[in-house]
NUKE-997290 format. One record per residue: x, y, z of N, C-alpha, C, O, CB in turn; residue in one letter. Coordinates in pm, whole numbers, plus 50000, padded with zeros to 5 digits. Atoms other than C-alpha are relative to their C-alpha. Glycine has a CB too. Layout:
BEGIN
XYZXYZXYZXYZXYZa;...
! end
This chain:
BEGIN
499515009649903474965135649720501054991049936500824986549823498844991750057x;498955010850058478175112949661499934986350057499984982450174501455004650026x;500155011849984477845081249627501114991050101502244995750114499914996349871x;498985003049898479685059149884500854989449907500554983549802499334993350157x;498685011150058482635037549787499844989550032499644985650147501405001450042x;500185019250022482365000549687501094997550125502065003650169500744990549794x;498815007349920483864977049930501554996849942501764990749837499444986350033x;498285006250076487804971049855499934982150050500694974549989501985010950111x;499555008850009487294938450005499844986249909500534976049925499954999950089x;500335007750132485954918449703501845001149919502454991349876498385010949888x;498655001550119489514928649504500754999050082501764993150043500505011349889x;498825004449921491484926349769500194986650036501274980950025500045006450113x;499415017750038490784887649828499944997849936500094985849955499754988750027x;499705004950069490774882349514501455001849997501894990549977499305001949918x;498504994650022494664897449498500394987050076500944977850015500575017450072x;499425009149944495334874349769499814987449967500894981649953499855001050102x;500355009250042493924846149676500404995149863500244983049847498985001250019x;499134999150121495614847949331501604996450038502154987249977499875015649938x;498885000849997499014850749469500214987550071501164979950051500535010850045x;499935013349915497984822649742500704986649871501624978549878498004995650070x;500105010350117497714801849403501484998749955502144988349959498975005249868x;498495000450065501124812649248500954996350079501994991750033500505012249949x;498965008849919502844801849569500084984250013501044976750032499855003950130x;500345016550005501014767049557500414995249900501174985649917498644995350001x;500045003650114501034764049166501814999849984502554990149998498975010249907x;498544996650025504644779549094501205003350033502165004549956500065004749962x;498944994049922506874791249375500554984650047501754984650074499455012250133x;499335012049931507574753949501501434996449987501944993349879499374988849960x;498535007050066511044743749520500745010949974501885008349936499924990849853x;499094981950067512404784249436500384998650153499594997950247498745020749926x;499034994849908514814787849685500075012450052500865014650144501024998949956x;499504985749924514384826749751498454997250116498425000550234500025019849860x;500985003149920511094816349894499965001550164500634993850232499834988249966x;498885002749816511334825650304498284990050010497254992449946500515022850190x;501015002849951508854801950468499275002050092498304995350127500034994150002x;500634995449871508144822950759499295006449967498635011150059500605005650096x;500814989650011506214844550569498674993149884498894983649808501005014349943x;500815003150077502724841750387499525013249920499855025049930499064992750072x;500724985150055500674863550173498965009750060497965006550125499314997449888x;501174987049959498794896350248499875005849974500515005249870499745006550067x;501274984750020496984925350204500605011150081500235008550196498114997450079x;500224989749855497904955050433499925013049932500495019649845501435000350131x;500404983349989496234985350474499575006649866499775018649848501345009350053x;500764995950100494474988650150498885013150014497865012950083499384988149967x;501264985550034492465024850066499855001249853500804996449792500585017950055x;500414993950098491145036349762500955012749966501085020250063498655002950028x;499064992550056493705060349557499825004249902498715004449847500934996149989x;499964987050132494535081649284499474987549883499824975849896502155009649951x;500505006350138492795066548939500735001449927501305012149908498945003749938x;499024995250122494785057848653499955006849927499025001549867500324994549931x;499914993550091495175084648398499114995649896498095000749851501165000849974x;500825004750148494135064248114498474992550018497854988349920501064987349912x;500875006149965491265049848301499145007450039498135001950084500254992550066x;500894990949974489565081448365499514999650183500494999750259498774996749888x;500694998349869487605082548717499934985450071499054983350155498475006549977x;500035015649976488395042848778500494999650134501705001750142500934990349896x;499585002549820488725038049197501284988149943501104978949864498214990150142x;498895004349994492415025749215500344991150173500824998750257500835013549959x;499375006249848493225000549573501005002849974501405003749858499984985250053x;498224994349962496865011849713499954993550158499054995050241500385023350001x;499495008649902498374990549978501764993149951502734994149876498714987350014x;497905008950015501754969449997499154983450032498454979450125501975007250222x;500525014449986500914931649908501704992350059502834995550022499224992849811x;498725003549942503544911450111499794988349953498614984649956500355001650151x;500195012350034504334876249962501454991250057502424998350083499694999949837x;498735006949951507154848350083501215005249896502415002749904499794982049996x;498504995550102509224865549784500025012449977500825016649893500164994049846x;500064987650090508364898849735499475003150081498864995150153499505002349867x;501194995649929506694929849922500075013849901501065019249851500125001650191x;499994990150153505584956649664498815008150051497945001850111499654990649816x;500814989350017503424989249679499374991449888499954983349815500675015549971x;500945004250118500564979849451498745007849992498265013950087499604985350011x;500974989850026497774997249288499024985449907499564976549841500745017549896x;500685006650040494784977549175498365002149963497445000850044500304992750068x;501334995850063491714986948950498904997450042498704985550020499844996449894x;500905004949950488314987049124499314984649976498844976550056499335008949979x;500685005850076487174965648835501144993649933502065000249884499065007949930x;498915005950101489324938548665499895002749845498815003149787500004984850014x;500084985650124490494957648319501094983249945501674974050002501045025350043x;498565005750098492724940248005501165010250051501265021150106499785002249794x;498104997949987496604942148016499935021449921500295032149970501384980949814x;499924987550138495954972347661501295005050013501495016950037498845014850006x;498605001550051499484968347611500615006750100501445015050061500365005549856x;499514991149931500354982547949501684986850106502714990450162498295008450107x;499515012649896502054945848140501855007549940502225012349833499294975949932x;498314991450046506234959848147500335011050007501465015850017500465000449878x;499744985050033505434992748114500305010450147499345011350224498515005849912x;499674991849928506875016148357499295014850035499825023149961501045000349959x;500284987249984505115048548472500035005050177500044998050278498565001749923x;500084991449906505065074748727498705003250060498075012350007500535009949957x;501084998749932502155073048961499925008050085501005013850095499684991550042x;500244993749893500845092149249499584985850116498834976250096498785012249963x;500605012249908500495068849558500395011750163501515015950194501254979049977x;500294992549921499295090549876500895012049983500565019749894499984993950113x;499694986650011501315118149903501485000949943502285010349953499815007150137x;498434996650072504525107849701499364997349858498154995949843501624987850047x;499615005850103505395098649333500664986949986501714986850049500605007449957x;499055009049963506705063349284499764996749807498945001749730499594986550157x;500165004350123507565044048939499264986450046499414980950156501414999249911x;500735013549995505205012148875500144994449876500055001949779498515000550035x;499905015750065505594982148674498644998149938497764999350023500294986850122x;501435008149999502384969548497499874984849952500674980349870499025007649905x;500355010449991501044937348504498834994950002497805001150029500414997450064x;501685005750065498284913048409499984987750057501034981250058499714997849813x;500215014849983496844880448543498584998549949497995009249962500194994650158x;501584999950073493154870648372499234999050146498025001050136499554984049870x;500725002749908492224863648762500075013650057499055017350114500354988350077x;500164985649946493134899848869499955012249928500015023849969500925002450078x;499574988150113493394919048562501145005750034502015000150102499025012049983x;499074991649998495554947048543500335007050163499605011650251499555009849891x;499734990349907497584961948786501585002350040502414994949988499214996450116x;499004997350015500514975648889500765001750148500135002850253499905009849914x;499155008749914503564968849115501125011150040501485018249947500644985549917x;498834990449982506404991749292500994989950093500204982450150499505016150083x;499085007349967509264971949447500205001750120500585013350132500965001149937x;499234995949851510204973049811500924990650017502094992149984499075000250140x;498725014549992511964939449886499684991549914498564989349868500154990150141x;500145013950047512814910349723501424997749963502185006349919498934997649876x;500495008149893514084884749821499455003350139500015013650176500874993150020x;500814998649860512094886150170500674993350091500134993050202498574994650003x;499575000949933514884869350309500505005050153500874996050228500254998649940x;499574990549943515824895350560498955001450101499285008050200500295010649917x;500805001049913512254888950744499934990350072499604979550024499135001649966x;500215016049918512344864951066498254996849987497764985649971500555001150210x;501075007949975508774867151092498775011749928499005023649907499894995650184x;500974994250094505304877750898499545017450055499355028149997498544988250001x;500014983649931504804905751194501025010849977500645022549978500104999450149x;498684988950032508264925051120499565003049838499525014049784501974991450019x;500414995550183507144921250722498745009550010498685018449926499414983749880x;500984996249993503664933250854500675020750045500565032650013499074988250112x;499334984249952505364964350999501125006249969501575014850044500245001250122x;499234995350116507794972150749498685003449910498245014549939501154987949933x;501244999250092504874973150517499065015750081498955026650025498914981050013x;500544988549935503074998150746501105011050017501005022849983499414996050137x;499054984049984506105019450832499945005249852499525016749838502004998250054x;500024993850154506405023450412498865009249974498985020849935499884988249885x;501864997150038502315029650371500525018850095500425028750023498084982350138x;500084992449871503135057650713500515012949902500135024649905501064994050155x;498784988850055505845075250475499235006349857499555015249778501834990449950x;500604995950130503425077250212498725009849984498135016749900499644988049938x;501714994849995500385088550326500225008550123500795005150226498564986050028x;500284989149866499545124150545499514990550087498944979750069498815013849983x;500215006549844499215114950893498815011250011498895022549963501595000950142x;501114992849953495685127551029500925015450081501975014950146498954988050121x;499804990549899495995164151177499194999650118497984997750113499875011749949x;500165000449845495535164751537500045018350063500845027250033501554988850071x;500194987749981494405195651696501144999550152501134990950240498185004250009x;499254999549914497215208051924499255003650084498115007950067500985005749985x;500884995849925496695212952272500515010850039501675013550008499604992350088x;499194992249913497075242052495501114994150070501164982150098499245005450090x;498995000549924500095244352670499785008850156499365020350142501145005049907x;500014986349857500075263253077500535004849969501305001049881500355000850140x;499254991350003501365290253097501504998950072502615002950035499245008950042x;498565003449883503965280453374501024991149929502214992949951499504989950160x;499245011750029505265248753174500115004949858500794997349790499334984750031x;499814997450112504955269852837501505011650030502345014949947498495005449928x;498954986749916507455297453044501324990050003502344995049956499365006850210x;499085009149981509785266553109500884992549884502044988649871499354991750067x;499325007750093509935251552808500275009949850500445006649732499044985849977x;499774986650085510385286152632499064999649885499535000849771501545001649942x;501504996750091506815287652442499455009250022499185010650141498924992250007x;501004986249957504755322952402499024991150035498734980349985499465013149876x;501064999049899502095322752657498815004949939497695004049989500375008750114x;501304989350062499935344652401498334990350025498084978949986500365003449773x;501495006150015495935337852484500444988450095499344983250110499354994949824x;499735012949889497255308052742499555004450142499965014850194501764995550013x;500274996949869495785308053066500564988250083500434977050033498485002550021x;499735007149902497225290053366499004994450088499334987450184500735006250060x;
! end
């Protein structure tokens, strides 16, 4: 029997709740800053495990912040930097390849970062960032298969489709 998968939402507010901080603590007064937008989370799943981390459940989502909206990958379990924070590699994130960034905070540990925007200027409002963020995630990840349906025969004749096994 396989064991079921930990909740993501324990590391996922922590993610947010971290960055909440760095907007309060350190973004004040930065000018690329948009203020229409806040921080989030979207559409977090469980993903490919890092290489060097063996069988370690990886979160994959796009964290959106007033400065930045970034593909991100984030270790079930908060891990040390082990000389990875700068380092560039080639990940798997749903069904592409992307390069990632790594990075360290002692409140989120390790994890790692892919670029989409920044500045976030370019967003009027948190819903258009919210759905930019989803159209990216859409391009990344198989879309469920859907069982086609029959077609009639009459409207498969019309729209020039074999009829084979089709009943009207």
């Amino acid at each position: 029997m396989i064991a079921p998968l930990p909740s993501l939402s324990p590391r996922v507010d922590a993610l947010v709740a971290h960055f909440e901080r760095v907007q309060a603590e350190r973004m004040q007064g930065i000018p690329l800053l948009n203020r229409d937008l806040h921080v989030e989370a979207v559409d977090f799943v469980w993903g490919t495990p890092l290489p060097e981390d063996g069988r370690e459940l990886v979160a994959e989502g796009v964290l959106i912040t007033p400065w930045f909206m970034s593909l991100l990958r984030l270790p079930a379990q908060a891990q040390p930097h082990g000389n990875r924070v700068g380092r560039s590699a080639v990940r798997d994130f749903g069904s592409e390849r992307f390069d990632f960034i790594g990075a360290h905070d002692p409140a989120i540990g390790y994890h790692e970062t892919c670029a989409l925007f920044s500045p976030m200027g370019g967003f009027s409002t948190q819903a258009l960032a919210r759905e930019t963020a989803r159209a990216a995630l859409a391009l990344t990840r198989p879309a469920p298969v859907a069982a086609a349906e029959p077609v009639p025969a009459r409207r498969a004749f019309f729209l020039g489709r074999s009829t084979a096994g089709v009943r009207s």
